[in-house]
C-alpha positions, 0 to 999 in steps of 0.5 A, spaced: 853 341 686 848 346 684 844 344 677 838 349 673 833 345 671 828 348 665 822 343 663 819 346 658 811 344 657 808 341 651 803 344 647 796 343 650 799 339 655 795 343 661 790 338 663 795 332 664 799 338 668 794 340 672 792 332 674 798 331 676 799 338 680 800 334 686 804 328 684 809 333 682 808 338 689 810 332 693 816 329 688 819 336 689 817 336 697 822 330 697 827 335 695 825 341 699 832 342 702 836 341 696 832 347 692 835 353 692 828 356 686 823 353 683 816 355 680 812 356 673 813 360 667 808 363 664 804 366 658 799 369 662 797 365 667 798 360 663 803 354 664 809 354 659 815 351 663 817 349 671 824 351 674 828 348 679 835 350 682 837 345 686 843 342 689 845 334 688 851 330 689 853 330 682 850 330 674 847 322 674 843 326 681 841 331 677 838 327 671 834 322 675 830 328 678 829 330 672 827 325 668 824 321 674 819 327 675 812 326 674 811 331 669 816 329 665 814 320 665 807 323 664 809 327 656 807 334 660 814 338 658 816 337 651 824 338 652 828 339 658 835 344 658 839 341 665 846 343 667 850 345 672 849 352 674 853 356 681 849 359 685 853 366 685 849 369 690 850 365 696 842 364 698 836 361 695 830 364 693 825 365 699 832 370 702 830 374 696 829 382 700 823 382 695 819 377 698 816 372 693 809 377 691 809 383 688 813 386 681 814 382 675 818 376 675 822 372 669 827 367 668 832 370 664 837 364 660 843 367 656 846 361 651 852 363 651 857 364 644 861 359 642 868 360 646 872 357 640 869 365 637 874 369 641 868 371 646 869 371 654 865 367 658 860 371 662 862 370 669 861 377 673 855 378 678 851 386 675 853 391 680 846 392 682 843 386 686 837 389 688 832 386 683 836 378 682 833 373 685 837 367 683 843 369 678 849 365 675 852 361 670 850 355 666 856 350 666 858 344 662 856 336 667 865 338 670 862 345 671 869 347 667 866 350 660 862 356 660 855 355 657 851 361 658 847 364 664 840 364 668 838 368 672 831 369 676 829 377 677 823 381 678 824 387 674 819 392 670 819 389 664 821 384 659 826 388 656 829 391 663 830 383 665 833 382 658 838 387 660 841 383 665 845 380 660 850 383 655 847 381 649 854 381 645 856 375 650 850 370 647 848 367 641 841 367 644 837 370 650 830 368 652 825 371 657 820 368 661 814 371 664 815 367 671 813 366 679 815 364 685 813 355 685 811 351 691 805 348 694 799 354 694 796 355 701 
């Protein structure tokens, strides 16, 4: 089971986070075969966020790797959007023809309408595939409800990220400056 983790940092939480920087490479080391993306988002160079795609044997793993992550124990991220997510690409982001430098990169989340409201899930993959990194949807822990869709994509703009999404099919769409994660060398 695939699963999108989205810690979102705490204001003025930056000097605890670069204290842990390596407690939090080798927690995510642990995981290193199960990761499918991973890395920061950003407002300039600074923190405000860190994803993780990984795939693990169910929702009860998936929360432990959440919640047991450094960052997380020390009060670094404020809040954490955890859910199951498919991964409609079929690779992981080190597969990406685009290489990890190079162009703008973002973390685009669509938070799906309520299903009640007569809106149509939001399952389709873009015909234009060049510019995705990481692309499907975000589901419910049963992966049986639709509940929106993150995507990681190198595109000129925020705007032209954004567009990846038909905005009719979400009660929000946000986008985050973002880059490719893991141990500098």
């Amino acid at each position: 089971m695939e699963f999108l983790c989205y810690h979102r940092d705490r204001p003025g939480s930056l000097p605890l986070r670069d204290k842990l920087m390596e407690e939090h490479w080798s927690y995510m080391d642990r995981y290193a075969k199960e990761m499918i993306a991973r890395g920061p988002t950003l407002a300039g160079d600074i923190p405000t966020g860190s994803v993780h795609i990984v795939d693990l044997p169910d929702p009860a793993a998936a929360r432990a790797f959440a919640f047991n992550e450094p960052n997380y124990q020390a009060g670094v991220y404020r809040d954490v959007l955890l859910r199951r997510w498919r991964n409609t690409l079929g690779r992981t982001m080190w597969d990406f023809p685009g290489g990890p430098t190079g162009g703008n990169r973002y973390l685009v989340l669509g938070l799906g309408l309520s299903l009640d409201a007569g809106q149509v899930a939001d399952l389709a993959v873009p015909p234009d595939r060049d510019e995705l990194i990481a692309y499907g949807p975000l589901l419910s822990d049963n992966g049986a409800t639709w509940l929106g869709t993150a995507v990681l994509i190198q595109a000129p703009d925020p705007e032209t990220a954004r567009a990846i999404l038909a905005p009719d099919r979400y009660a929000d769409i946000e986008v985050h400056d973002w880059q490719f994660g893991g141990r500098r060398s």
